[in-house]
C-alpha distance (Angstrom), angle and dihedral (degrees) to the residues before:
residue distance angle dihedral
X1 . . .
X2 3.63 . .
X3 3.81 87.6 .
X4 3.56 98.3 48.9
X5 4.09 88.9 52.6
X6 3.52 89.8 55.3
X7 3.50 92.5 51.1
X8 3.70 94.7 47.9
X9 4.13 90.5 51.0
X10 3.39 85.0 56.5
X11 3.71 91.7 49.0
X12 3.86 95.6 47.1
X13 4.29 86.9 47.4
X14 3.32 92.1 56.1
X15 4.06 92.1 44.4
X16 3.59 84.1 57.1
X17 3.55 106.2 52.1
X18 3.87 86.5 50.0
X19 3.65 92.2 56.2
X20 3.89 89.5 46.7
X21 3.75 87.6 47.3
X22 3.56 93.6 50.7
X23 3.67 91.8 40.9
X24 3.56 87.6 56.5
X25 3.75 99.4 45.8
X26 4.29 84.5 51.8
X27 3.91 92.5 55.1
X28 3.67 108.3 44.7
X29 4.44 94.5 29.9
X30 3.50 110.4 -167.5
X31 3.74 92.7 20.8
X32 4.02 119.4 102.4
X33 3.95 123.4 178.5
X34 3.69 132.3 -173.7
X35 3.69 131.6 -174.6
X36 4.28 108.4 -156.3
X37 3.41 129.8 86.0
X38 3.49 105.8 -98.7
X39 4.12 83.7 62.1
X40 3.93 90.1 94.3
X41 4.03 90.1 62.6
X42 3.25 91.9 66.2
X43 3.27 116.9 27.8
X44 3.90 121.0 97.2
X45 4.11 78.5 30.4
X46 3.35 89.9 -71.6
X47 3.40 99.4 -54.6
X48 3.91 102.1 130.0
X49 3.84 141.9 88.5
X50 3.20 114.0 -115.6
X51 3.63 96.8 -161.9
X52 3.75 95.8 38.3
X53 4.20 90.0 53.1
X54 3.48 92.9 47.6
X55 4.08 92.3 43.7
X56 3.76 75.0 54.4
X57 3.77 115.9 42.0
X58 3.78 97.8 29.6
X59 3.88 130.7 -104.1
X60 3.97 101.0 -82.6
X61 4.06 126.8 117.1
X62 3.84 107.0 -57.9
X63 3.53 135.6 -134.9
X64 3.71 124.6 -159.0
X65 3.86 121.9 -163.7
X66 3.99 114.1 -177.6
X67 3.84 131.9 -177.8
X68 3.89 131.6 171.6
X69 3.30 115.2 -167.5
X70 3.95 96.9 -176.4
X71 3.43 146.9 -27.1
X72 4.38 92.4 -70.4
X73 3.74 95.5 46.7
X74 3.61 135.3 61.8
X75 3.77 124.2 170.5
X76 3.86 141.0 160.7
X77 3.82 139.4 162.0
X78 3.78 123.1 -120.8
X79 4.00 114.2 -149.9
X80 3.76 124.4 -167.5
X81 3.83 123.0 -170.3
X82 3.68 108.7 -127.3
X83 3.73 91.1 -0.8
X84 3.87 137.1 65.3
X85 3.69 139.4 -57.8
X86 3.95 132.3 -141.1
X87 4.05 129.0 -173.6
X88 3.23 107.9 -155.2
X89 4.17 124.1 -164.0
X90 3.80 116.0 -165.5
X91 4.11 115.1 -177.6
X92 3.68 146.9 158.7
X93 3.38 113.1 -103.1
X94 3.56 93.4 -152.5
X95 4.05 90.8 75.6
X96 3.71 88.1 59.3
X97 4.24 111.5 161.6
X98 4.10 83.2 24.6
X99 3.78 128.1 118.1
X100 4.41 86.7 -58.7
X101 3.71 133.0 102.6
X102 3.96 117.4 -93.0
X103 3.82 105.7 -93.1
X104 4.21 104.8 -93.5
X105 4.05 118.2 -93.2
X106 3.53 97.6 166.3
X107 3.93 139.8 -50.0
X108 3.80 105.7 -45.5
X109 4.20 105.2 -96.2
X110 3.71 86.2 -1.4
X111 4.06 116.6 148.4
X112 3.64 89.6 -153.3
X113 3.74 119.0 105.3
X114 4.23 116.4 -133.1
X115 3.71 113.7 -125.9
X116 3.58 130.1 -152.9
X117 3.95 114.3 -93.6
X118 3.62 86.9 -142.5
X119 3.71 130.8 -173.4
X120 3.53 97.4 110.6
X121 3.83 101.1 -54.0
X122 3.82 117.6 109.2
X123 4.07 102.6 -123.1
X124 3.62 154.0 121.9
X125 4.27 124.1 -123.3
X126 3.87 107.6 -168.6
X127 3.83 140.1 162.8
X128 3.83 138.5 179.8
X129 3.66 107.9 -113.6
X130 4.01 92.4 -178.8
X131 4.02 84.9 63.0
X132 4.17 103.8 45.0
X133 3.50 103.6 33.9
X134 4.23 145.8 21.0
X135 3.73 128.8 -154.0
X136 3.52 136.8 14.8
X137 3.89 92.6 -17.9
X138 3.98 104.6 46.1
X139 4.11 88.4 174.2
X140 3.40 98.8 53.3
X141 3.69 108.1 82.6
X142 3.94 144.3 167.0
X143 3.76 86.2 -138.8
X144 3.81 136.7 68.1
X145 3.94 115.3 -77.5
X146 3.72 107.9 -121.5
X147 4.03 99.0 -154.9
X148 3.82 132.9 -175.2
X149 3.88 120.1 -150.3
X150 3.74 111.2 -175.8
X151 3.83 131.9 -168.5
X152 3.92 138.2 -176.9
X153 3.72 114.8 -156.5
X154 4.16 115.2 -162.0
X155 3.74 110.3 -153.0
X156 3.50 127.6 -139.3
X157 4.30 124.2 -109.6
X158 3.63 86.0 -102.2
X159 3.63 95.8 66.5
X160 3.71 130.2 77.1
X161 3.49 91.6 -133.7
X162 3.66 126.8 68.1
X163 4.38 93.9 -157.0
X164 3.18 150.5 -15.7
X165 3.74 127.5 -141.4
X166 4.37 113.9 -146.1
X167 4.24 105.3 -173.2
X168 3.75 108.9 171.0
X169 4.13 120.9 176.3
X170 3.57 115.8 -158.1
X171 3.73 134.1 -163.8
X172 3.85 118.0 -156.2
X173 3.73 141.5 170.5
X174 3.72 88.9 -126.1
X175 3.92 128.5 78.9
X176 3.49 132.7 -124.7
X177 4.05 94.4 -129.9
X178 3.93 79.6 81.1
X179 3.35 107.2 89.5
X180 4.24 94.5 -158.9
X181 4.05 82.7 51.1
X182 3.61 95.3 62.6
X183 3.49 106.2 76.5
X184 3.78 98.3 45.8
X185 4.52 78.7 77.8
X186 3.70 91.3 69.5
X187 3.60 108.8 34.2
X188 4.12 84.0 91.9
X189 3.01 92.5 48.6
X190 3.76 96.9 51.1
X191 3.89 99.1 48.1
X192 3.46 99.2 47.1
X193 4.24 91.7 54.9
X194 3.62 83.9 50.5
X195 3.86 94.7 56.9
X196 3.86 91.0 30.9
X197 3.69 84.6 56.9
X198 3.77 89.7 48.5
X199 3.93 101.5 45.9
X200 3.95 93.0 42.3
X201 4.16 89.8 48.0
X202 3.65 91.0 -125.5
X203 4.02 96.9 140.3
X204 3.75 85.5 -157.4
X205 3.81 115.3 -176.4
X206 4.56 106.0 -112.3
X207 3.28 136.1 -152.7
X208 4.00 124.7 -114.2
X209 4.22 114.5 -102.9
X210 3.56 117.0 -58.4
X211 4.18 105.9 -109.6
X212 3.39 101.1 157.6
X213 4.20 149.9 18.1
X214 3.22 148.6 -168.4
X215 3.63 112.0 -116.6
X216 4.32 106.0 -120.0
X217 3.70 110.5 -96.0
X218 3.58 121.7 -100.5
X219 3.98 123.4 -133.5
X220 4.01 92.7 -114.3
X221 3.97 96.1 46.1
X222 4.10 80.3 100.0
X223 4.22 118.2 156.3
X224 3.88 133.3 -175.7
X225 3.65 104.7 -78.0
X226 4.15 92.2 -128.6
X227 4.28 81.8 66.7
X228 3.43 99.1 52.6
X229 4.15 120.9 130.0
X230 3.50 113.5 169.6
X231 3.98 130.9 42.5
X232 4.05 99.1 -20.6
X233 4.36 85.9 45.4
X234 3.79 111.9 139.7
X235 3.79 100.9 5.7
X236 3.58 104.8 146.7
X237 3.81 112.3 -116.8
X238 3.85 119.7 -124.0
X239 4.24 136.2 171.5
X240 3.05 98.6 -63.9
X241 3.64 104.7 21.5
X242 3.81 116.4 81.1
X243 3.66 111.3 119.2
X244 4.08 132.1 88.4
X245 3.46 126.7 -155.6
X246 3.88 103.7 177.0
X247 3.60 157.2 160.0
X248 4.20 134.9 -148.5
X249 3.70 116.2 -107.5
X250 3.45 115.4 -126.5
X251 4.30 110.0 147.7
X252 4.02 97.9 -53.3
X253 3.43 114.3 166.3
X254 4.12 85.8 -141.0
X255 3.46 125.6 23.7
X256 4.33 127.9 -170.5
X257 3.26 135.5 -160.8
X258 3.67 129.8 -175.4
X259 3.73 127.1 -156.6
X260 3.94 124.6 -178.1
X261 4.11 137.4 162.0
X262 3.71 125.9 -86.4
X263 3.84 89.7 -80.0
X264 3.45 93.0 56.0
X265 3.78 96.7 -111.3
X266 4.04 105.9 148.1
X267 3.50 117.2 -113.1
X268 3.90 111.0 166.6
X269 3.70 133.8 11.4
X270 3.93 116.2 -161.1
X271 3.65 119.7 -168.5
X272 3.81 129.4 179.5
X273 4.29 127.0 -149.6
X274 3.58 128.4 -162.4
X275 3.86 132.8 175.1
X276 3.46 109.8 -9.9
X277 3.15 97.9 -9.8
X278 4.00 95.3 73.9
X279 3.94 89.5 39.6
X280 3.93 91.2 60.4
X281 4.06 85.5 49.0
X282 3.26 93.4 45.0
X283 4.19 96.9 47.8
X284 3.93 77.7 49.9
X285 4.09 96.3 60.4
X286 3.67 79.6 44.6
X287 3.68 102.0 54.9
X288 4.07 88.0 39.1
X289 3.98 89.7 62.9
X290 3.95 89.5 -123.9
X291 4.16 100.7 -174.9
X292 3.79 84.0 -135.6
X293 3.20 128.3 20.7
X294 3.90 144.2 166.9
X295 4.00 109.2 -88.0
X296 3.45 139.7 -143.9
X297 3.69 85.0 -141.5
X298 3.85 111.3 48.2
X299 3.94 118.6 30.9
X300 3.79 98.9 -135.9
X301 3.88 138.4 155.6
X302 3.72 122.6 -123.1
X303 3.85 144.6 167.4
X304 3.62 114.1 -161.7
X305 3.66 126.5 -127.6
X306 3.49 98.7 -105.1
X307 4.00 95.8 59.0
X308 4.51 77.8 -120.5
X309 4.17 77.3 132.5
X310 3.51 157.3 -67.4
X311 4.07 131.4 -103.1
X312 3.40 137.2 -172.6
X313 4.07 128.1 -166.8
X314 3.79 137.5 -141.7
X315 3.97 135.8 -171.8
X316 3.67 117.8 -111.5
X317 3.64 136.5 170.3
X318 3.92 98.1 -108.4
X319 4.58 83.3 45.2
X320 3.18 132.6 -87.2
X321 3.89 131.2 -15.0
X322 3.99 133.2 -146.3
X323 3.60 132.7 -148.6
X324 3.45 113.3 -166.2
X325 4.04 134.4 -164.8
X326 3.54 121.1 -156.0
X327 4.18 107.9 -176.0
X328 3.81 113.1 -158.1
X329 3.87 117.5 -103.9
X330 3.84 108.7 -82.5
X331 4.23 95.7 -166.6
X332 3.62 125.0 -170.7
X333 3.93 128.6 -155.2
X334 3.87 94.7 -75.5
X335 4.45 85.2 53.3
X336 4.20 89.5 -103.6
X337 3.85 127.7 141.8
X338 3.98 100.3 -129.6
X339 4.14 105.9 -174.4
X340 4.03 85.1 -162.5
X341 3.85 84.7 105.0
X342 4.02 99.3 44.2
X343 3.78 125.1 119.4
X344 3.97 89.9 -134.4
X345 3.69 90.4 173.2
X346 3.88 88.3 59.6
X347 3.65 97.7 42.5
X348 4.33 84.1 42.4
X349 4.19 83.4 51.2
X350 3.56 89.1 40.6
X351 4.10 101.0 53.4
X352 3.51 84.4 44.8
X353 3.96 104.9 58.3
X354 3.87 88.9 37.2
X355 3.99 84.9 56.1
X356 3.46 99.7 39.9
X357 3.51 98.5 57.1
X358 4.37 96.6 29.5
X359 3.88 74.9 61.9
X360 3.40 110.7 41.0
X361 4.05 85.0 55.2
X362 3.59 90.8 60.0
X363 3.52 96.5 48.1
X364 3.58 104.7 -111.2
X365 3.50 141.2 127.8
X366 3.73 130.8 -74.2
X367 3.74 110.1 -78.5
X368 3.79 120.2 -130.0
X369 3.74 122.6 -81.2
X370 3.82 105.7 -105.0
């Protein structure tokens, strides 16, 4: 008897973690999590380092959360007891305005510009300042860093796909205003486009290791226009127009650049698209029903009715590229925008140098004259 109660225990433990299983599996859908070590060879599909993950997220018990939503997107979420966690989104970029997240700019209301990872991979590394840190130091925080690294793979004419896109955030007990911390946020990133590249046959061309970045660049790290480097270089300087907030080029996919007047009230924001970055803006004028609209097609300039902005386009050898101005509300006493009072030979000059040279960096041809 006493055997056959232990046997029936076991019996009624094992009916219970099926129900909780199953309970589970009803709840969250699509979702599936596991808890032992072998987790992180299979989640993302496989698509992970081991080794590089744990180099990253620390050697504690590990908790794996995947999803697929459809054939163009994988995701999961890697949790480490006592150590860090990373989500990490992996999708075609051919399937662009489908059932995927928008490709990442920059923290969502963030005032921190993304910079280019660099070393010869075509990416973004960004952070909100406004939500880790306060004061004179907005990266240095008592808090974990949440930090995006985001990469753009273009695939090869042998391969059925045309790119993949590899977004991983990462949360660390380390901050980003040391210099020797940066880098650990993209290694994940990194090694899983390499063996996304691999197991999709894309034979896309990489970048070298990740040693170094630029920390993301903060709202109030403003200079005189006329000293300006990086995205907002050679923009001619007007009344009105004298401050630079900027980032270096180095292969993003998107680049900003912020321009305001001496008392650092914004008055244009320029941004520049390649790849598939510019398709997904483009499929979004689309969907929005814009009257005219930038095109795939026909590179053409246009400022819409409205005065909302101006664009310009340019041929490239990933497709076509779009430089964008964005003036700064100019309201009247009934709350309109009237562009009566714009300099539109300024902002015409200005859209112009900022696409000449965004272009010109990414080796593609001379955009149209606005």
């Amino acid at each position: 008897m006493a055997v056959r109660r232990i046997v029936l225990r076991a019996v009624a433990a094992l009916v219970a973690v099926a129900v909780a299983i199953a309970g589970y599996l009803l709840v969250h859908g699509d979702f599936q999590r596991w808890s032992d070590e072998s987790a992180l060879d299979g989640a993302c599909d496989g698509l992970l380092d081991r080794n590089t993950v744990r180099g990253v997220l620390g050697p504690g018990a590990v908790e794996v959360e995947h999803e697929r939503r459809d054939a163009g997107l994988v995701g999961c979420e890697v949790h480490v007891h006592d150590g860090g966690t990373a989500e990490i989104r992996i999708a075609d970029t051919a399937r662009l305005g489908q059932s995927w997240d928008s490709l990442y700019e920059g923290s969502p209301g963030a005032s921190a510009l993304s910079v280019p990872i660099g070393h010869g991979w075509t990416g973004l590394f960004g952070a909100d300042p406004d939500k880790h840190g306060a004061g004179t130091d907005p990266f240095k925080a008592d808090e974990d860093d949440e930090v995006t690294a985001s990469l753009v793979l273009k695939c090869t004419g042998a391969s059925s796909i045309k790119g993949l896109s590899v977004t991983v955030e990462t949360t660390l007990d380390k901050t980003l205003d040391d210099p020797s911390n940066r880098p650990q946020f993209a290694k994940i990133a990194t090694s899983t486009a390499a063996k996304a590249s691999k197991a999709q046959h894309c034979g896309a061309k990489l970048g070298k290791p990740v040693r170094s970045l630029d920390l993301p660049v903060n709202e109030d790290e403003y200079k005189p226009l006329g000293t300006a480097g990086g995205t907002c270089s050679g923009i001619p300087s007007a009344r009105g127009v004298a401050i630079a907030t900027e980032t270096a080029r180095g292969g993003a996919p998107h680049e900003t650049c912020r321009l305001a007047d001496a008392g650092l009230r914004k008055r244009y924001v320029l941004e520049g698209d390649y790849g598939p970055y510019a398709q997904e803006r483009l499929l979004g004028y689309e969907e929005e029903g814009y009257e005219v609209a930038p095109s795939a097609d026909t590179p053409a300039h246009y400022r819409d009715r409205d005065g909302r902005m101006s664009w310009t386009t340019a041929k490239c050898p990933d497709g076509l590229a779009l430089f964008t101005l964005y003036p700064a509300a100019e309201q009247d006493d009934n709350g309109k925008s009237p562009r009566r009072h714009a300099d539109l030979a300024h902002e015409r000059a200005v859209l112009k140098a900022f696409a000449e040279r965004s272009a010109k960096a990414h080796g593609c041809s001379a955009p149209l004259t606005p």
